[in-house]
C-alpha positions in Angstrom: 142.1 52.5 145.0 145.7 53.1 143.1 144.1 56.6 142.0 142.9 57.3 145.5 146.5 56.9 146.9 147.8 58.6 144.5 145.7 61.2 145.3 146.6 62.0 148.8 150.4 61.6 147.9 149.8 64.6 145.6 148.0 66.3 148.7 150.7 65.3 150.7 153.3 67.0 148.4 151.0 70.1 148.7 150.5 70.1 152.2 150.3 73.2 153.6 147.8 74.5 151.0 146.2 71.3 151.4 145.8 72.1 154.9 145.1 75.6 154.7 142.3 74.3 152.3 140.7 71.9 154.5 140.7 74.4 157.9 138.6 76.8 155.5 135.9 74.0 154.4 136.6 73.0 158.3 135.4 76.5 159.4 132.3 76.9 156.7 131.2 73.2 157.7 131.7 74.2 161.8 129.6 77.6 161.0 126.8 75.7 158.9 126.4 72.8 161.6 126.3 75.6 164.5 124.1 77.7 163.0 121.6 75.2 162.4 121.8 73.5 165.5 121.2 76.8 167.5 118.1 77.2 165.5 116.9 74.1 165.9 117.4 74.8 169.8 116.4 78.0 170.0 113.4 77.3 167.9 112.6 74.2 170.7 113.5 77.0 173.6 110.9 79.3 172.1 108.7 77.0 172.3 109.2 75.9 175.6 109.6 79.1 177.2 106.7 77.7 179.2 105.9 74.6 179.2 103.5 72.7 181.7 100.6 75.2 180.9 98.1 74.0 179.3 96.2 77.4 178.6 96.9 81.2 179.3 93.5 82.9 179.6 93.5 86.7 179.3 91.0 89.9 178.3 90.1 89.2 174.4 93.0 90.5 172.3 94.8 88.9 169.8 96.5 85.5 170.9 100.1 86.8 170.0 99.5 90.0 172.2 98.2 87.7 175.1 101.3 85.6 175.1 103.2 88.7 174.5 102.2 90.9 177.6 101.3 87.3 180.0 105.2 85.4 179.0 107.2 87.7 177.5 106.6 91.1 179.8 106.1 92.7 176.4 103.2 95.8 175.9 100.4 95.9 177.9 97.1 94.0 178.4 93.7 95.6 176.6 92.1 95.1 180.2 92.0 93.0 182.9 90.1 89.9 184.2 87.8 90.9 187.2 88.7 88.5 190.3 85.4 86.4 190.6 86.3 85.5 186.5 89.6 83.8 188.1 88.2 82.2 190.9 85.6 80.7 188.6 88.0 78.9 186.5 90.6 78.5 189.5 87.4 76.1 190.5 86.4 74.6 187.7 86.3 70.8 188.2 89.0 70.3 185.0 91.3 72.8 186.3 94.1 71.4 188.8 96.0 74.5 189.0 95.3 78.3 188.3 98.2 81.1 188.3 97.4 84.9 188.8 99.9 87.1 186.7 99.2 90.5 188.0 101.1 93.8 185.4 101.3 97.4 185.8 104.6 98.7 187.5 108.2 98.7 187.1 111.6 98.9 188.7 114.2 100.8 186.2 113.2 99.2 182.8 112.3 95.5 184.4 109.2 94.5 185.0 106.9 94.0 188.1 104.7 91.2 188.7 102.3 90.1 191.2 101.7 86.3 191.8 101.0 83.8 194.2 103.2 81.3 195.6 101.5 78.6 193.0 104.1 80.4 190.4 106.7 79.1 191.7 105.2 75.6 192.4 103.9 75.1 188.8 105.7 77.5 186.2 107.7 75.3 184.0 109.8 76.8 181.2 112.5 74.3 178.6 111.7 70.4 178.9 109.7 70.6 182.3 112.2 72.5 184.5 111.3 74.2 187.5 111.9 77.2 188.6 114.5 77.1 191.2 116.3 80.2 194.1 119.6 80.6 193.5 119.7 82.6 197.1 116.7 83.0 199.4 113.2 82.0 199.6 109.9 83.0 198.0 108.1 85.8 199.0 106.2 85.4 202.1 105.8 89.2 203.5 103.3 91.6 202.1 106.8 93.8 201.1 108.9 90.8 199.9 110.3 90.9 196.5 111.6 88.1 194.6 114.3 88.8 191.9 115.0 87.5 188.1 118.7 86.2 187.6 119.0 89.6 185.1 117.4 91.8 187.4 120.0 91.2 190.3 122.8 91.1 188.0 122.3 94.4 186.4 121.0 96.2 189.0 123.9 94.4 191.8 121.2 93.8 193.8 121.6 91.2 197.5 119.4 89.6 200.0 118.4 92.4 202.0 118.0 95.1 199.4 115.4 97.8 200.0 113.9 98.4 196.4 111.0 101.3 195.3 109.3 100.1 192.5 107.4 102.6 190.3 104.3 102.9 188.3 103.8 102.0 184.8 106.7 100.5 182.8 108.3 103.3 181.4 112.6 103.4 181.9 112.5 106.7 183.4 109.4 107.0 185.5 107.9 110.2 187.9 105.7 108.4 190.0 107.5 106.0 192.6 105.9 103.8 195.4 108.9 105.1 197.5 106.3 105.5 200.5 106.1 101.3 200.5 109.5 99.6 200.0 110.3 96.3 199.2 113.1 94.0 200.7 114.8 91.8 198.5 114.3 87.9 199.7 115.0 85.7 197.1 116.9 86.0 193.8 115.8 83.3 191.2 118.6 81.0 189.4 119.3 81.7 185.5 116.3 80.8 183.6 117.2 82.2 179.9 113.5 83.3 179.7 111.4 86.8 180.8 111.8 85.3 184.4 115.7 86.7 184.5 114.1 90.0 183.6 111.2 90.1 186.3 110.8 91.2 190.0 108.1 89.0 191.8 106.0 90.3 194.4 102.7 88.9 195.9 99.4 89.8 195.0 98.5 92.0 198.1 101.7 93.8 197.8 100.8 94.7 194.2 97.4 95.7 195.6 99.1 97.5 198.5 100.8 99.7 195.9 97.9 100.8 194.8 95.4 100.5 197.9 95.3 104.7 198.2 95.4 105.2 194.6 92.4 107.1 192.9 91.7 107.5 188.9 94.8 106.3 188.1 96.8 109.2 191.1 98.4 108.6 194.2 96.6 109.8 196.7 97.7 113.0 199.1 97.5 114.3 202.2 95.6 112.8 204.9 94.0 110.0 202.5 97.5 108.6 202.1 97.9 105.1 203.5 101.2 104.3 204.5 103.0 100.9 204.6 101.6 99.9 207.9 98.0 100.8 207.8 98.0 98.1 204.2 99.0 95.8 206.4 95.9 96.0 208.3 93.8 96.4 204.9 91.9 93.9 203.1 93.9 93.3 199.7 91.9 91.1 197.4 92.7 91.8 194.6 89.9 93.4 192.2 91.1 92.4 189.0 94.3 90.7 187.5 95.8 91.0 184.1 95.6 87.2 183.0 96.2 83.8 184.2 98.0 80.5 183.6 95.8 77.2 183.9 97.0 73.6 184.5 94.6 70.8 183.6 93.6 67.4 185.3 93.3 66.2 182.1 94.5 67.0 179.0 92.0 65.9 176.8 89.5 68.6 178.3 91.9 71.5 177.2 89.5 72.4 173.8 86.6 72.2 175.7 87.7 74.5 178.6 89.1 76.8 175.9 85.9 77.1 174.4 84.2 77.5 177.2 86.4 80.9 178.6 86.2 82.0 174.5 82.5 81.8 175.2 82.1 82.7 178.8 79.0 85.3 179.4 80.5 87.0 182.4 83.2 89.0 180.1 84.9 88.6 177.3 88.0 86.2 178.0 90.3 84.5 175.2 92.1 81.4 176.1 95.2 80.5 174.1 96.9 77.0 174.0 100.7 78.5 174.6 102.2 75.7 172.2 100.0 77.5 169.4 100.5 81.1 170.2 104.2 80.2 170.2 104.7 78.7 167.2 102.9 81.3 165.4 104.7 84.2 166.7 108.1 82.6 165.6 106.5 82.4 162.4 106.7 86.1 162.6 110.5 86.0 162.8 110.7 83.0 160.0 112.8 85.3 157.8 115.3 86.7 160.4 116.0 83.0 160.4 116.1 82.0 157.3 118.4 84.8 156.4 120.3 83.2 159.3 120.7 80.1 157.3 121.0 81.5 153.8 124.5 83.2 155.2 126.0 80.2 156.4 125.3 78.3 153.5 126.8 81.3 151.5 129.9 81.0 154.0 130.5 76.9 152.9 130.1 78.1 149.3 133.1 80.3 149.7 135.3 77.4 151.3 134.4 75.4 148.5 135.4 78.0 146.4 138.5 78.2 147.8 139.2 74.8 147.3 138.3 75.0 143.7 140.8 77.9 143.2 143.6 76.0 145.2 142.5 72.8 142.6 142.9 75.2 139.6 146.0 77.2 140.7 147.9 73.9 141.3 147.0 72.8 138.6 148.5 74.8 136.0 152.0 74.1 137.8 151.1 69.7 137.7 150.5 70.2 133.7 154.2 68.1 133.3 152.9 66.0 136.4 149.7 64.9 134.1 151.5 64.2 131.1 153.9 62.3 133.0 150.9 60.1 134.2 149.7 60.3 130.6 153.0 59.1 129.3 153.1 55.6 131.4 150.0 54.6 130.6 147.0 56.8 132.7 143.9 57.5 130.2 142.7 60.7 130.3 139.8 59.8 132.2 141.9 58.2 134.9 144.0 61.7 135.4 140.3 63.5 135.7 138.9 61.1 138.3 142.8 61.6 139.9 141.4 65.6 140.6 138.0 64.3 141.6 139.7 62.3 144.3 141.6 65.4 145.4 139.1 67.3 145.6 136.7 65.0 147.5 139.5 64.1 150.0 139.5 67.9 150.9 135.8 68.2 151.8 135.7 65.0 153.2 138.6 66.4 155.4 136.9 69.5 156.0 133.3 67.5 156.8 135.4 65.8 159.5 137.6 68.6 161.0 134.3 70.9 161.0 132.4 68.2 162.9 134.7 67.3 165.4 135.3 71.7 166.0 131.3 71.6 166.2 131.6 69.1 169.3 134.2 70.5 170.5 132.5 73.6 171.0 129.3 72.5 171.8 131.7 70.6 175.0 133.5 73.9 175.5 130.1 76.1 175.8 127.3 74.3 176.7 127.4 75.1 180.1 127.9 78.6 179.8 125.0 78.8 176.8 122.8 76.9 178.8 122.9 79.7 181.9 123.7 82.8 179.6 120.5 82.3 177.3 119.0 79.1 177.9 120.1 77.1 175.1 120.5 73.4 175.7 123.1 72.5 172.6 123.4 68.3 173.4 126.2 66.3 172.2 124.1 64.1 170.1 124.9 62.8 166.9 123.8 64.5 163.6 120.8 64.6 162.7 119.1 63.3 159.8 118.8 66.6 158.2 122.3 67.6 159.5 123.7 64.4 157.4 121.6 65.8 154.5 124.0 69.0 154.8 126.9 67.3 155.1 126.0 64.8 152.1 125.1 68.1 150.1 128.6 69.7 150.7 130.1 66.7 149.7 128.2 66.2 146.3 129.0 70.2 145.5 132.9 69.4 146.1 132.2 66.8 143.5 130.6 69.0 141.1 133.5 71.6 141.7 136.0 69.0 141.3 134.6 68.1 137.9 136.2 71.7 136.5 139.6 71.2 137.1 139.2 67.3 136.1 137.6 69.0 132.8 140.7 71.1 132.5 143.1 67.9 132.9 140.9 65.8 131.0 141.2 68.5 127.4 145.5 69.0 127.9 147.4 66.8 125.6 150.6 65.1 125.9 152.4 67.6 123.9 151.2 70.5 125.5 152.6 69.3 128.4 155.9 67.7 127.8 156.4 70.9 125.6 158.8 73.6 127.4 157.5 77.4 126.6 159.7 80.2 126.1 
């Protein structure tokens, strides 16, 4: 214990490098503890950027494309799902909830879809969470149009807005509905998921869009059906691009998935999203691991630091050390002395960086939550976050072991000797 106290009077004598020493481990620990912890959330939010379904059925693709073009508004379907394939398993016995996703036009980069009101009733994105309006109500005219938290932030869009949504889901596009309107009624709350970056509309009003178009071309002239004649139209839809099902039971998912991966009346392919998820992170495994990699590389350069401060000092403490030698300290005893320091630092450091981790983590989590859907909780370290910290520690150890070397080989001469 003598040696320990002796120890943090020498880094008390040194204080300011001491200190400057410390902040730098402080920072590298901070950045290492962050950076995992933000992957470990992110990597849960990925996950759960829906959660609730139990299946997404779509026209047979790849699964990663399905939960690409169906969750993520990203590329486009292969083909769509005929309507009487959707009412079938909307009424199957094991199914308690169905979800039409309908994709094809845009609105300035963002993308369009048509739903029912059951999306708003059953999505579930994170740990179970509702969608919920931050202003208005869900769509319940054939023209309504229900905004992402993005959408009417970028575009500075309000209650009220007339919008023209256009075809396909290009940027810049040349063919606009601007013959059928829609007026903004609701604007959704921050999600941190594709449902910031998505206008809602109904089913009909996608199929009112489209009601006059022929061959893929809006139709002209006389066969032109305005905004008031679809009102009086049938608008069933034909065919939808896929579908979101919620089971009675969950037991029955692999059955009903084998079931729509072996249904006669088209081919279908029915993805668990838990699955499809975790294999496209996969995809992005070394993005994160490069991540990781650089933060570790960013605690080896505190450390470092602290060996350098160890071995600078200690070429001015060489009449300090033979001092010790000369009342009685064995060499070993001066050695462990340096060990001490040096594990004093990084346990400093550990500390300080923990305590700026939680204080940031207090600081931001509200504003991380809302910007990008990242729940960071205030929960102790983890098991694997102690393994870090017990790693960092045992490397100061090891780096502490060169300048206790150093001490351990100078004589007593060498330094009670004055050079000229």
């Amino acid at each position: 214990m003598y040696l320990m106290r002796l120890a943090l009077a020498s880094l008390n004598n040194r204080r300011f490098t001491a200190l400057l020493t410390v902040f730098a481990i402080a920072l590298s620990v901070c950045l290492l503890l962050a950076v995992e912890r933000i992957r470990t959330e992110a990597r849960s939010s990925f996950a759960s950027t829906i959660s609730g379904t139990d299946l997404v059925v779509g026209a047979r693709s790849g699964s990663v494309n399905l939960l690409l073009y169906s969750v993520f508004r990203i590329g486009n379907a292969t083909n769509n799902i005929r309507w009487d394939s959707f009412e079938r398993f909307a009424h199957h016995p094991k199914v308690a909830w169905a979800v039409p996703l309908s994709l094809g036009d845009s609105h300035r980069g963002y993308r369009v879809l048509g739903t029912d009101s059951g999306y708003f009733e059953h999505y579930r994105y994170g740990r179970g969470r509702a969608l919920q309006l931050a202003q208005g109500a869900a769509f319940a005219d054939l023209f309504d149009v229900v905004l992402g938290a993005e959408v009417a932030e970028a575009l500075h869009y309000e209650l009220g807005d007339r919008i023209v949504l256009a075809h396909g889901v290009s940027q810049v596009s040349l063919t606009k509905h601007d013959d059928k309107p829609f007026r903004v009624v609701g604007i959704l709350a921050r999600t941190g998921t594709p449902v910031d970056r998505t206008l809602h509309i109904s089913l009909a009003g996608m199929e009112a869009l489209h009601v006059d178009w022929r061959n893929g071309m809006p139709a002209r002239g006389a066969d032109k059906v305005s905004a008031e004649q679809a009102r009086t139209m049938n608008l069933e839809p034909q065919a939808i691009t896929a579908m979101l099902l919620g089971l009675d039971n969950k037991v029955a998912t692999f059955a009903l998935q084998r079931e729509i991966n072996e249904y006669r009346g088209e081919p279908l392919l029915a993805i668990l999203p838990g699955v499809a998820l975790q294999e496209l992170w996969s995809l992005m495994g070394t993005a994160e691991k490069a991540l990781f990699v650089v933060s570790l590389f960013v605690v080896l350069t505190g450390l470092i630091g602290m060996l350098t401060a160890i071995l600078t000092s200690l070429n001015e403490r060489r009449r300090e050390m033979a001092i010790l030698r000369s009342v009685g300290a064995r060499p070993w005893q001066v050695a462990c002395l340096l060990i001490f320091e040096a594990l004093a630092l990084a346990l400093a450091g550990a500390a300080l960086g923990v305590a700026l981790l939680y204080l940031g983590i207090a600081a931001g989590q509200g504003y991380v939550q809302s910007a990008y859907g990242l729940y960071l909780p205030l929960d102790a370290p983890s098991a694997y976050e102690w393994t870090l910290l017990g790693g960092i520690l045992t490397a100061a150890l090891a780096m502490g072991c060169v300048p206790a070397w150093r001490a351990y080989r100078q004589s007593l001469l060498d330094g009670l000797s004055i050079r000229l």
